[in-house]
C-alpha positions as CSV (number, residue, x, y, z in Angstrom):
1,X,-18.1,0.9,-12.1
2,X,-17.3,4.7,-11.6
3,X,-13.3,5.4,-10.6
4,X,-13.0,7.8,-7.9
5,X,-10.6,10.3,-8.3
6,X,-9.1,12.3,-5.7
7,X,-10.1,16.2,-5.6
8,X,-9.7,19.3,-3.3
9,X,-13.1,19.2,-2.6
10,X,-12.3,15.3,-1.0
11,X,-9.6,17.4,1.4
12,X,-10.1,17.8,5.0
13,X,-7.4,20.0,5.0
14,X,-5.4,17.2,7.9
15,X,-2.5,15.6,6.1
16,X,-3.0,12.6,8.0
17,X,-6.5,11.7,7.6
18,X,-6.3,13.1,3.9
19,X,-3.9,10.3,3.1
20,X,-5.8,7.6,4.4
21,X,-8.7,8.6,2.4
22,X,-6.1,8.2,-0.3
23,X,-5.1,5.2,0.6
24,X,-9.1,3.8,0.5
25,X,-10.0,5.1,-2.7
26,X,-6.8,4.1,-4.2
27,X,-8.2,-0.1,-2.5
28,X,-11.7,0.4,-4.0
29,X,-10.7,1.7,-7.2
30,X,-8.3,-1.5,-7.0
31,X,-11.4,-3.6,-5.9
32,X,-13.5,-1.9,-8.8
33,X,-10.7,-2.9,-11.4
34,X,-10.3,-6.5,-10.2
35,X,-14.4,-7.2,-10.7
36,X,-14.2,-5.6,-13.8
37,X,-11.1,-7.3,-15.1
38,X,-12.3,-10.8,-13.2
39,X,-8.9,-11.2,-11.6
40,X,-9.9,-14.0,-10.0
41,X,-11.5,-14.8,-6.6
42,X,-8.0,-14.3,-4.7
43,X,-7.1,-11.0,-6.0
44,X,-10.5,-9.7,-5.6
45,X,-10.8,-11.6,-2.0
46,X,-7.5,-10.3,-1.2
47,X,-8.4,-6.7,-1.7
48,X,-11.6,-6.6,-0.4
49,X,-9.8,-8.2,3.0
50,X,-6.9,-5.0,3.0
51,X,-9.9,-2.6,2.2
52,X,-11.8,-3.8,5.3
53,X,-8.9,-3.8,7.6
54,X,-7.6,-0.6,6.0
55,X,-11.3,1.1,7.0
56,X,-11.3,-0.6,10.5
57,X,-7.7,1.1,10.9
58,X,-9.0,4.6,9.6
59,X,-12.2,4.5,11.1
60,X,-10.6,3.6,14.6
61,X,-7.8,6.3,14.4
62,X,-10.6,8.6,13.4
63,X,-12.7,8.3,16.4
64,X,-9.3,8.3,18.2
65,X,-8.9,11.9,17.1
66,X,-12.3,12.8,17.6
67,X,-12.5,11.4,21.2
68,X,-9.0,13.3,22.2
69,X,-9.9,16.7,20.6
70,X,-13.4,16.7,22.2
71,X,-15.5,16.6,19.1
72,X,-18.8,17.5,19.5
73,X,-20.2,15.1,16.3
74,X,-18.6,11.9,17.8
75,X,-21.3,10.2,18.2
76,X,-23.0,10.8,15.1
77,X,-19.9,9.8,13.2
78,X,-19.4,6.6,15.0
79,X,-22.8,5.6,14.4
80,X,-21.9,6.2,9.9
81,X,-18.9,4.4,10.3
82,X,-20.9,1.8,12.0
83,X,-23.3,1.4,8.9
84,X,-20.3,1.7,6.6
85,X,-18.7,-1.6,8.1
86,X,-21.7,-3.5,8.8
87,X,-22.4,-3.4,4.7
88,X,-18.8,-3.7,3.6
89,X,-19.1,-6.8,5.8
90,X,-22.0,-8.3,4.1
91,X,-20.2,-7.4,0.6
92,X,-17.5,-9.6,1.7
93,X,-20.0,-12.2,3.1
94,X,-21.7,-11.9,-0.7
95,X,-18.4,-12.6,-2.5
96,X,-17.8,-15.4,0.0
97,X,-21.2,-16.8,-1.0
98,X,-21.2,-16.0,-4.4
99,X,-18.0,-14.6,-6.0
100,X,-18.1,-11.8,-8.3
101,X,-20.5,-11.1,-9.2
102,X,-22.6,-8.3,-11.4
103,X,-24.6,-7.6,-8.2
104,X,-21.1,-7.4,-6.0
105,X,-19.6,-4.7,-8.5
106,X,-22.9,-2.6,-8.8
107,X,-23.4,-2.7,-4.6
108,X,-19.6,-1.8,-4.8
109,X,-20.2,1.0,-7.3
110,X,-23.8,2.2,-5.5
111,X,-23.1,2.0,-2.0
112,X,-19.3,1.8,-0.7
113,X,-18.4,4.5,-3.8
114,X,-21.3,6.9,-3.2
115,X,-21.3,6.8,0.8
116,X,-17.0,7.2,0.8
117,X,-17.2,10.1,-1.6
118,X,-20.5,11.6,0.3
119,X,-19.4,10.8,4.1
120,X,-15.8,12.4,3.2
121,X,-16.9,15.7,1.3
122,X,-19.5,16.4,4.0
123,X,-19.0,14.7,7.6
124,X,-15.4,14.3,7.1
125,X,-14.7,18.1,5.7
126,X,-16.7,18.9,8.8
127,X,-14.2,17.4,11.6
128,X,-11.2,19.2,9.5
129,X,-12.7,22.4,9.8
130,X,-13.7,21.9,13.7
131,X,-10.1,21.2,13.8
132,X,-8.9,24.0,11.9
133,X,-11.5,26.5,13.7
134,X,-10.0,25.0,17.4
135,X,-6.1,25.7,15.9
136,X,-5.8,21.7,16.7
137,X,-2.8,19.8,14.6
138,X,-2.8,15.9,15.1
139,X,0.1,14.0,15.8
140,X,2.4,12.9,12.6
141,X,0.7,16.7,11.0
C-alpha cells in the first residue's frame, strides 16, 4: 500500500484545517503499516476506530467553517464527506467481519488513499482559497 506523504500541493493554505489533514494521513499511513506488518486485529481495530472519529471531527469542524463563512460549495462538500464516511464505515464493518485482510488493505490503498489525496488537493484547496479570496482567518489561525 502507497504511503502518503504530506506536500505543498496538499496545503489549503489554513493552519488549522492543514493540520488535521496531517493528522489523517499520519492515521492512514498508520492503518496502512499495521495491515502490512499484521499487527494484530487490536492495533489495526484500534486505528481504524481513531481514524473514523478523527474524520467525523474534521469533517464536522469543516462544515462548521463552511456554514459560518457562507460558503457557497457547502452543499456539495457535505454530500463527498458523506460518501467518504459511509465507505470508511463499511471498511470497518469488513475488518469486523473478516479481519485483515488482502481486500481490506487494497480498498484502504484504492479508495480512502486516492479520495483523501484527491478531495484535499482539489475541493479542499478550493475552500482555502474562497477563504483567502474573502480575507477570512478561522479561529485558533
Amino acid at each position: 500500500m502507497k504511503k502518503i506523504t504530506w506536500s505543498d500541493d496538499l496545503s489549503v493554505g489554513v493552519d488549522l484545517i492543514d493540520e488535521q489533514h496531517k493528522m489523517l494521513i499520519k492515521r492512514l499511513n498508520d492503518m496502512s503499516e499495521a495491515i502490512e506488518d499484521v499487527k494484530g486485529p487490536t492495533e489495526i481495530a484500534r486505528t481504524l476506530e481513531f481514524l473514523i472519529d478523527y474524520t467525523d471531527f474534521h469533517f464536522s469542524a469543516e462544515a462548521s467553517y463552511m456554514k459560518k463563512t457562507g460558503y457557497p460549495g457547502l452543499a456539495d462538500h457535505l454530500k463527498k464527506h458523506g460518501e467518504f464516511t459511509s465507505t470508511l464505515t463499511d471498511l470497518e464493518e469488513e475488518f469486523r467481519e473478516e479481519g485483515a485482510t488482502h481486500m481490506l488493505a487494497e480498498s484502504l490503498d484504492t479508495f480512502l488513499v486516492n479520495w483523501l489525496i484527491k478531495h484535499i488537493s482539489t475541493v479542499d484547496v478550493e475552500f482555502g482559497r474562497y477563504l483567502g479570496e474573502k480575507g477570512i482567518t478561522l479561529e485558533g489561525e
